[in-house]
SEMI-16757 format. One record per atom (N, C-alpha, C, O): x, y, z; residue in one letter. Coordinates in pm, whole numbers, plus 50000, padded with zeros to 5 digits. Example, Ala and Ser with C-alpha at 12.3 -4.5 7.8 and 13.67 -1.06 7.14 Angstrom:
REM SEMI-16757
513194943150780A;512304955050780A;513204967050780A;514244966850846A;512854977550708S;513674989450714S;512905000350787S;513415011450804S;
END
This chain:
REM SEMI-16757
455188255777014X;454228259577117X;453278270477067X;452138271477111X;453898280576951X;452858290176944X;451628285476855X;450568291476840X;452108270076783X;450838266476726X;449628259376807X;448598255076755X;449918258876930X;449138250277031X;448168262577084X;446958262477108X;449408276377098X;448058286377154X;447428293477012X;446248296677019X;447968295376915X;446988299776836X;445848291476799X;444858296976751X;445898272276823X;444958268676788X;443798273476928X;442608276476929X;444778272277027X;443418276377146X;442858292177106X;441648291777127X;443178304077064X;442738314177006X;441608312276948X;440498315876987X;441948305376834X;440798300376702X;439698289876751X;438658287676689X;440178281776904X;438678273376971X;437808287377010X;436668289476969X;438708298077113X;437858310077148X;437048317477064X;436018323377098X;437648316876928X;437278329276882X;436068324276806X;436408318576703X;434498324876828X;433468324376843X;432978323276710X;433628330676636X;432098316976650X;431238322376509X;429588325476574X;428818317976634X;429458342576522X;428238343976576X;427358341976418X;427678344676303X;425598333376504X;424848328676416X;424318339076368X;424378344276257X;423598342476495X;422428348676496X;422648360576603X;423498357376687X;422068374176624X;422088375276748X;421818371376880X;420678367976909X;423108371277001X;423088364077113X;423158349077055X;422368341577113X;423708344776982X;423928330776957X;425318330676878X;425838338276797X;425658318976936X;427238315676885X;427438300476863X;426688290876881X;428838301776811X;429158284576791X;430568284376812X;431258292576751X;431138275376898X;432608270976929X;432248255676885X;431218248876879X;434038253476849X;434338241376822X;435218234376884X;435928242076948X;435668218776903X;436298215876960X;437868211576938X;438068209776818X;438578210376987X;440248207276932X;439728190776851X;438568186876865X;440388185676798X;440708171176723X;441818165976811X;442908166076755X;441788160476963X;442958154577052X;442268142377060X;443068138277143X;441388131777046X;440988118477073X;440518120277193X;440718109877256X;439638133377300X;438918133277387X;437878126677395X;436948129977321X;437698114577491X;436248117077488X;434778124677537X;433568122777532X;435668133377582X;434758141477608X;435448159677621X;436618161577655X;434788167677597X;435168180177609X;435728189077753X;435088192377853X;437108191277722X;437818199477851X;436958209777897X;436698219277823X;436438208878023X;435568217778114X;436238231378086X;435508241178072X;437578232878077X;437918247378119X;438048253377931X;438498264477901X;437558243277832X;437238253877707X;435928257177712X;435478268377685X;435148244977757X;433418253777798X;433578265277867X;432848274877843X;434438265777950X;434668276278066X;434538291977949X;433658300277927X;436018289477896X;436898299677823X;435698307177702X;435568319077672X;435048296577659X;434188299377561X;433068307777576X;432698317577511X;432408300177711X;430828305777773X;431298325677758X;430658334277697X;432558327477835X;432748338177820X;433048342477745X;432388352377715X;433848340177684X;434218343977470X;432538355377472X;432348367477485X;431588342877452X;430358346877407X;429858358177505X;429498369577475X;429908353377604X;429258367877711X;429918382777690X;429498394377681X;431178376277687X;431818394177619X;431248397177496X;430968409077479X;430938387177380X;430708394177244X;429168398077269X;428358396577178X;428778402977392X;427308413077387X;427528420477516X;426608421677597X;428348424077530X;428748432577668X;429988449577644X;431208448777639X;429358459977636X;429948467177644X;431818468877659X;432428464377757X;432568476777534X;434048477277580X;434608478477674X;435678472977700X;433748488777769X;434268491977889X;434218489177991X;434738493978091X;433158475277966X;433038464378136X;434018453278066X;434128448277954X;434878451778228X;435338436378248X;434678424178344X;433908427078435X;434898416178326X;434478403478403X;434758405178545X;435868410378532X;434568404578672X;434748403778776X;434158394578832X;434358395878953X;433338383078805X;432798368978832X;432468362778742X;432288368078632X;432288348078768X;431728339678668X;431328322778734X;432188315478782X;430338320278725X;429388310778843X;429168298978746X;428008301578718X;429458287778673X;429188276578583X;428748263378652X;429008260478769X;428288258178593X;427498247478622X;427858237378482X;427628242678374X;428258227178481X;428368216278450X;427268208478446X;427028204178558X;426368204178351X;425458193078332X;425328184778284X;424608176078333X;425818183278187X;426528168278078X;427958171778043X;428608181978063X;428358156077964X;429848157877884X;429518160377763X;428838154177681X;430218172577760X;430548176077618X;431028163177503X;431868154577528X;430598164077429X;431128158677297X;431518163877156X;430908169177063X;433118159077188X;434458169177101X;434158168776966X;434728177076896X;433428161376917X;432618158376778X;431708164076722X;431258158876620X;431148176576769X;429878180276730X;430188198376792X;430898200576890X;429618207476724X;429938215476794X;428998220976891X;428138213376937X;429078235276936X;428588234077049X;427898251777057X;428638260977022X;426698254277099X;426348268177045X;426098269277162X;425848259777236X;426168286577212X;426038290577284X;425338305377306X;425918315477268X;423948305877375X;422978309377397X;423328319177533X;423478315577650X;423408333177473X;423398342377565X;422668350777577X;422388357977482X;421998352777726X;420988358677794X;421108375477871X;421238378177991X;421018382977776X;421208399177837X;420378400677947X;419338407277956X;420978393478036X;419668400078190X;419668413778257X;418868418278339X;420558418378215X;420678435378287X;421998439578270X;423098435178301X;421458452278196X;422638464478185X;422688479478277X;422678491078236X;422718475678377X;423248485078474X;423838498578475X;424168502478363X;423988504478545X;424718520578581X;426508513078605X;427588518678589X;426348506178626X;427748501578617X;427828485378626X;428948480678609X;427068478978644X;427388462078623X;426228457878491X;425148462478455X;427088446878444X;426218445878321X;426278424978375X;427328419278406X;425028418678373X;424918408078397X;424108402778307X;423008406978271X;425038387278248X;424538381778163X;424378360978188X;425198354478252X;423358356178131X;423498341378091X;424028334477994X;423658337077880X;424888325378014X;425258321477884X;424248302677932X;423938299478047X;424048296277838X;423588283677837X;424398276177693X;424288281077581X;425198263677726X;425878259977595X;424938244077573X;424508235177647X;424968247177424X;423758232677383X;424218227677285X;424528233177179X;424308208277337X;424528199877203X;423238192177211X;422608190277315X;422888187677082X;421898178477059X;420948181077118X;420088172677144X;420868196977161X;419288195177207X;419258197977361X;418208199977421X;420298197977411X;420398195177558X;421568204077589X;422618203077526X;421318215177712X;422048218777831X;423368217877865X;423338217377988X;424508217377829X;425928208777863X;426558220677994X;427298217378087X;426108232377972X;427238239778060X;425948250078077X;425018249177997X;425918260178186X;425208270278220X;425998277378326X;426508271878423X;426048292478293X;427098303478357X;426458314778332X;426128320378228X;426308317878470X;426198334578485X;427508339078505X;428498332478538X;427368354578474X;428618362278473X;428078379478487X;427078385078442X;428958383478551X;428848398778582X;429858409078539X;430998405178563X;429798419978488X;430508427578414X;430698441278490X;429648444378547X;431578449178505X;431838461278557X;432798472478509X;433968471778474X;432088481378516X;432938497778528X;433728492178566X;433598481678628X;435498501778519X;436378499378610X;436408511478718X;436288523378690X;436558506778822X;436828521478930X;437418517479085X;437328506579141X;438028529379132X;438848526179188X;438148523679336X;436928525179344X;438888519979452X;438398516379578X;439618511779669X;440788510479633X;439028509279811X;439958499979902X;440548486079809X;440068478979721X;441718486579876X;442138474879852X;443258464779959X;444268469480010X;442858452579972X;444038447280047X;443718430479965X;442798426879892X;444788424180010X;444998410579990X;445768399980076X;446748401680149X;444978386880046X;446168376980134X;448038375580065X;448138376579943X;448888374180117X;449448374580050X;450358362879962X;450148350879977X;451168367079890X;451528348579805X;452708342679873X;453678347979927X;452358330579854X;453408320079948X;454528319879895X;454668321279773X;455818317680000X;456948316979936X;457418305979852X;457928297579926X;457458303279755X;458328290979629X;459098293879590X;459578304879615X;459808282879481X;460928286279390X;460238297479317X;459188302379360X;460728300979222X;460478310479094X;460238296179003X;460678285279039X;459518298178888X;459288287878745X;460458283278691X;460528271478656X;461508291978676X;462828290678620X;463628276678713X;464138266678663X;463538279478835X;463968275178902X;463328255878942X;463528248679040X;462488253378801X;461498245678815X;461728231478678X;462208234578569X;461398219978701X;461438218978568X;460608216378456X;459668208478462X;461008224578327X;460158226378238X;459548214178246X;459688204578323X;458418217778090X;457798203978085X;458918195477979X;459278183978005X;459338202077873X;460298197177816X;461208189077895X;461378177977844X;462098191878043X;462828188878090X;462478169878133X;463188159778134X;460798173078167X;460348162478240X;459838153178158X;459518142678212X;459608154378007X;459558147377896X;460718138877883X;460528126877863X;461908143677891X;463208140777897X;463238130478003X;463358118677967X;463148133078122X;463308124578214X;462468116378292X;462928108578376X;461008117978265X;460418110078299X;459448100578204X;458988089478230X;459318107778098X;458458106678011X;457748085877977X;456668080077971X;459588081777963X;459368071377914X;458628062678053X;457718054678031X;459068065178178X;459038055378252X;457108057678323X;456528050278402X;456618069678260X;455368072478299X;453928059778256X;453738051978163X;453378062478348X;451828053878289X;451448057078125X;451188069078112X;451358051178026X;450588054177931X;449518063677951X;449848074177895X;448218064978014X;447518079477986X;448378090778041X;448098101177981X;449368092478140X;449868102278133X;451378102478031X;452258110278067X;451578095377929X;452808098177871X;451718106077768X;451868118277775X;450678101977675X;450108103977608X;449848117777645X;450218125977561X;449198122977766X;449178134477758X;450058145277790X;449498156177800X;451018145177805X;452278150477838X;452958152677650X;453598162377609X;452588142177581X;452998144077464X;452538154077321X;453068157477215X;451408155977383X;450768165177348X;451058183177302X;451258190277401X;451078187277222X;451438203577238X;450218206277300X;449178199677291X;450458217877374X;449588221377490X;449568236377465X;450578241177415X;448818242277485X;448688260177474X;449138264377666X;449788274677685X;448858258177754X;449088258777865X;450288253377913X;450368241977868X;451188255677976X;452558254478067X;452298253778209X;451828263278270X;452608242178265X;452178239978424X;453858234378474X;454748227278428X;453668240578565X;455388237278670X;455008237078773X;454918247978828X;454538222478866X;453958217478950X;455408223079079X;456608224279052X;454938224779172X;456258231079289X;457158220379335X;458388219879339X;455768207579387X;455978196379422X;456128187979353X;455608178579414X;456648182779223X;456168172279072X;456058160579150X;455108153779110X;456808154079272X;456568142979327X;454848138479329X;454368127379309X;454268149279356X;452788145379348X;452438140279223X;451218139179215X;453068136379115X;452148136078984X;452978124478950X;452718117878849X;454028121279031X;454818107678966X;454868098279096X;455738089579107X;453728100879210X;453588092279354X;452528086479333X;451838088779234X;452198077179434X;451128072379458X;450578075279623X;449488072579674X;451568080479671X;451508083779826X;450478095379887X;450328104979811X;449868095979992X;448868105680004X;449998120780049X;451178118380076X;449448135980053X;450448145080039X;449058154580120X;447968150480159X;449488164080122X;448618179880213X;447548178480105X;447558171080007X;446368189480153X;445688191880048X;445758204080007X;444928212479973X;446718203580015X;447728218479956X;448508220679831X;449598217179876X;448758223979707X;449708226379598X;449958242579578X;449468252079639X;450958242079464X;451018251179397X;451878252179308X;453088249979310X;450988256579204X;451338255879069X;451698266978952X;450798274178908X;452948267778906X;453378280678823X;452578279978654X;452998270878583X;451708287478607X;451088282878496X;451348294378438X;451788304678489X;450938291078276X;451168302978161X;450958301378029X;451458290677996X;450538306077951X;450048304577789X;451448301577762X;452278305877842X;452018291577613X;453528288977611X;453268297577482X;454068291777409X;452858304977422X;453388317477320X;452528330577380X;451608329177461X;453028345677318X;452188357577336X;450638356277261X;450418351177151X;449698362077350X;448718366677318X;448748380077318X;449588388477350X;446848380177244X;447118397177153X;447078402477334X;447128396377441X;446898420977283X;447298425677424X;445658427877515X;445538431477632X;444618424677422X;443368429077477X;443028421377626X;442968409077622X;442888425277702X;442708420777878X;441658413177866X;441318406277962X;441128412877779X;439598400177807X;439778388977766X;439158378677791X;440798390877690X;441258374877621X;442428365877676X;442858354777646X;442878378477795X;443808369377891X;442748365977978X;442828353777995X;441658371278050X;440888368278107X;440128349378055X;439818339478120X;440138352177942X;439058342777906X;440778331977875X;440638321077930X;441678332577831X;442708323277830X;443078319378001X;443988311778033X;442468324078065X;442978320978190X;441968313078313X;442098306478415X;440798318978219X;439568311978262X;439678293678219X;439388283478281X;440188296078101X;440628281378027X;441318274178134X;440648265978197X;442678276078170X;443518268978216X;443068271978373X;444068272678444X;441968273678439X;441498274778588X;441398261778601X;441818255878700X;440878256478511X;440328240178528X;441018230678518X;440658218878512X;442518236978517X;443318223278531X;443678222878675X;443198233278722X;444328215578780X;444628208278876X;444488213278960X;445388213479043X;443028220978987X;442368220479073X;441578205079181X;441018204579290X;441888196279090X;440668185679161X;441878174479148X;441668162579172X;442968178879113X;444588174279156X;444768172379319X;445178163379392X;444178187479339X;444598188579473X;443838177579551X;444688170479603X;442938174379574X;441778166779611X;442378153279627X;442628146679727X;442548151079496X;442968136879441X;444848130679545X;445258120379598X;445228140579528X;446838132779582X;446418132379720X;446658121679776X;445788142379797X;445208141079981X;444988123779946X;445508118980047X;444678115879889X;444578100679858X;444868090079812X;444348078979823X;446288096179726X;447248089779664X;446738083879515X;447138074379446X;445568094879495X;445408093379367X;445688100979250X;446518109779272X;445128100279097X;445508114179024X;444308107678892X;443908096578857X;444168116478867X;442738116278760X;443368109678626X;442558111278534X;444298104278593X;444738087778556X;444038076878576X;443618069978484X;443808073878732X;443598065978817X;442448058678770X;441368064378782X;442478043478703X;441088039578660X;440228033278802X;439378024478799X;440648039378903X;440018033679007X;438848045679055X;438028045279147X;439018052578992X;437928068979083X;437448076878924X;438018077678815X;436538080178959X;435998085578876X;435518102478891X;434848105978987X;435938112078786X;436548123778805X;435708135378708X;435618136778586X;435318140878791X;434218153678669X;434288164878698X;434098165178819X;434468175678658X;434198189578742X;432518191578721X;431808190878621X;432278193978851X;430498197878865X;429898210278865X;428708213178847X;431058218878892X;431138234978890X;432188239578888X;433288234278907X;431758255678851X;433058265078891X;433208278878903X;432348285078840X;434018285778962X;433798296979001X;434948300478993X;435928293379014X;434928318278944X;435988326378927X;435598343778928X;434708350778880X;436758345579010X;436198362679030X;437688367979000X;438688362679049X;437718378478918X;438848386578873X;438838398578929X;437948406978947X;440278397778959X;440408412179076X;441518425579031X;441558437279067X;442368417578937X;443088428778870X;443148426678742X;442818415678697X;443588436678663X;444518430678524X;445778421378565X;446368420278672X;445988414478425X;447288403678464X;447648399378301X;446908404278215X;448508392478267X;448748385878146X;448568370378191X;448938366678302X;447918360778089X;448078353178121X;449188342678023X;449188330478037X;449898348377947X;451448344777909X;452668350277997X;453878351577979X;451838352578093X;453388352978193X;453098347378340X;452078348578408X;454358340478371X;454268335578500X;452778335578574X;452258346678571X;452128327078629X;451108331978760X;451318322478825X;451398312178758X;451508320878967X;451328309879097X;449868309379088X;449088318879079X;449598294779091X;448398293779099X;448278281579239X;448268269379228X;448188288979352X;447938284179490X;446798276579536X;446158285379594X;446148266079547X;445618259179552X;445518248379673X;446488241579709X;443538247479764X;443778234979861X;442678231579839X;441878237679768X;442448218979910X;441188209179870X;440018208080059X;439618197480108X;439848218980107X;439148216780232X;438298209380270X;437858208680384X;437928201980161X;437138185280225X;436758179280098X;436438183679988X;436938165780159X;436078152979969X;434768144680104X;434858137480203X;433818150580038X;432998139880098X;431568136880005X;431168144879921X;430978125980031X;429898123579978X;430028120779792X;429158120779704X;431198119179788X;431558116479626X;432228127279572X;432728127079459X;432278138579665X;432688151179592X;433668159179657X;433768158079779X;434568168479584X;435798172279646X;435478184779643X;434788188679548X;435868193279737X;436138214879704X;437328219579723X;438128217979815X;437378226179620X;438468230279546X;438498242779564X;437418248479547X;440208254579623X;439578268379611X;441318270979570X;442038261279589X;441888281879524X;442588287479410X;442938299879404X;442068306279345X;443728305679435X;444338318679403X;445578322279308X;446648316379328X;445468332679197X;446118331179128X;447168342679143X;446668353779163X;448578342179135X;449488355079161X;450498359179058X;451338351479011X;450338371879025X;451498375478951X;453078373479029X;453528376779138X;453478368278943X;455528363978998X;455608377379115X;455828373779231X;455468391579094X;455618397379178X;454668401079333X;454648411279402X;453858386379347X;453078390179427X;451798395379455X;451298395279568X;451108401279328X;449888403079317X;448348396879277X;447938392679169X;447668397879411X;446378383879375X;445568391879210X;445398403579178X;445398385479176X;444528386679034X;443228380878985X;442298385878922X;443418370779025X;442058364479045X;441748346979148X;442658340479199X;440638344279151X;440248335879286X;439518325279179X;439168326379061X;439478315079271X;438698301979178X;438238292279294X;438878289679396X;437148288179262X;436248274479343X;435708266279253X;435118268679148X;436048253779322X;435478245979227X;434898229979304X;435658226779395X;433968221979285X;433248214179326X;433488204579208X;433238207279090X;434028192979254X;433888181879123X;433868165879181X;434518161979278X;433098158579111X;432588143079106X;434048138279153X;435008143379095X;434228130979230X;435168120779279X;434908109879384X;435088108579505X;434238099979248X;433768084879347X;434528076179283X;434968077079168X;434658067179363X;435288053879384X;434518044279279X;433368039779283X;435548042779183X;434298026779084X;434048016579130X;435068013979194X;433508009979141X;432847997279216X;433547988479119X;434087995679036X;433717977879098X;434057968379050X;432747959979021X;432827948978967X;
END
């Protein structure tokens, strides 16, 4: 497992060209197209490497415009729009071939102190109390659909322990409600921006899950067709993201081809850390 997150490290960790210009690359998994939540992880990679030590991320607004393609790499074009008395706000724009693929603003801040309150986290098992993915390799593995044995087989830098797993091995419609225990499967270094940006990564997984089972479907499904169109994330505390987080999740309406997605993420002991929205393509293929 720790070679799955050090390779995700080495997708983050940026080659700068030029100033405000960068280049990420993509994993070698037979994608055809590039995982939304490394554009995610990346856009910011780059926005931090021109942003002061002492601001952290506290939002981040992306836009989705084409599919990435895992074949080619991918540069990324960041825009210093304002450095502030205490917020520092920047553009990132990521470009293949010429063309637009991802566009994200992001905002940076002093840390300082203030009011605080929160909703609070729902009661579940604990992760332990859950079964691994190893476990479910074991026992379900063989009897799964081909695209999901294939990806289950995979080393993964991310660890997901679904509350409900019935949702991912049903076909039956369910709440548009989940929640999900996630986590880097080796240590990262200790710097807070790079759990930030490792966590920004794994936002983009089963979010549009939730969406999908309200219908008895799952982004497998060669019957629907599945994109993230945006996304949004606001960070509210420090956190690790190699340890435990509930990541709470509902889908408050699919209409017009498209699903919304919203996300709260909790430390095991209860503390919100950061929030996520997300808007993504989910139409029906015509035959």
């Amino acid at each position: 497992m720790s070679n799955a997150v050090d390779s995700l490290l080495g997708i983050l960790n940026l080659e700068q060209l030029e100033h405000n210009l960068f280049r990420g690359l993509s994993p070698k998994e037979g994608w055809q197209r590039v995982f939304g939540g490394q554009v995610i992880g990346q856009a910011l990679v780059a926005a931090y490497r021109t942003v002061p030590s002492e601001r952290t991320n506290h939002s981040l607004h992306g836009y989705f415009l084409r599919a990435g393609d895992p074949e080619v790499p991918i540069i990324y074009e960041v825009d210093r729009i304002r450095d502030g008395g205490s917020f520092t706000t920047r553009r990132v724009v990521a470009i293949q071939h010429g063309q637009a693929i991802f566009s994200m603003a992001a905002s940076f801040q002093v840390r300082e102190d203030g009011l605080n309150h929160q909703i609070e986290m729902p009661q579940v098992p604990q992760p332990e109390d859950l079964p691994s993915e190893e476990d479910l390799k074991e026992k379900f593995i063989e009897h799964a659909p081909e695209p999901v044995r294939k990806y289950f087989q995979r080393k993964r830098p991310i660890e997901l322990r679904p509350v409900e797993l019935e949702r991912y091995f049903s076909k039956k419609p369910f709440p548009a409600k989940q929640n999900v225990w996630v986590r880097a499967t080796a240590p990262l270094p200790d710097d807070p921006r790079m759990h930030q940006c490792v966590l920004s990564y794994a936002s983009d997984m089963t979010l549009l899950d939730t969406a999908l089972h309200v219908h008895g479907l799952s982004v497998f499904d060669p019957s629907v067709q599945v994109a993230s169109l945006d996304h949004a994330m606001w960070f509210h505390s420090d956190f690790r993201a190699d340890d435990w987080l509930l990541y709470t999740q509902d889908s408050p309406a699919t209409m017009g081809g498209r699903a919304f997605t919203r996300g709260l993420l909790y430390t095991r002991e209860g503390k919100l850390v950061a929030s996520t929205s997300q808007e993504g393509l989910m139409r029906e293929r015509t035959k």
